[in-house]
N, C-alpha and C positions, 0 to 999 in steps of 0.2 A: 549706402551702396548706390552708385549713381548706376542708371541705364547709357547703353548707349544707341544710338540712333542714327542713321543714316539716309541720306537720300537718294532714292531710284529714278532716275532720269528716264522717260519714255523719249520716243521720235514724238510722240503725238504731244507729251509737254512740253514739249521743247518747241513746236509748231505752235500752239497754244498763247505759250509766255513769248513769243518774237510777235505776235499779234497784239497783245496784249499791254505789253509795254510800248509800242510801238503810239495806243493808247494814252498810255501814263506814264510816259518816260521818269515825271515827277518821284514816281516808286520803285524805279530800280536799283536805287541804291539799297535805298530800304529792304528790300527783296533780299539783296546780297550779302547786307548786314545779320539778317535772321537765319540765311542758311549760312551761310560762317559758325554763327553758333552753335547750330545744328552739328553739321558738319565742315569742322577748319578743315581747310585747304591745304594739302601735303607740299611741301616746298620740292621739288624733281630736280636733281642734279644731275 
């Protein structure tokens, strides 16, 4: 039985991570690659 899991976006992580990577641009892909995992991204038609 898998779990499933999701991500909550705050204002304040979202302020956080624009700082942060701003930092380490080097890891935003990586970043992006891990919540994909997390949570794939819904294709919107």
């Amino acid at each position: 039985m898998s779990e499933k899991f999701s991500i909550t976006v705050t204002d304040y992580f979202i302020r956080r991570s624009r700082k942060f990577f701003k930092k380490h641009p080097d890891l935003k892909s990586k970043f992006g690659k891990i919540a994909e995992d997390i949570e794939p991204v819904k294709n919107f038609v």
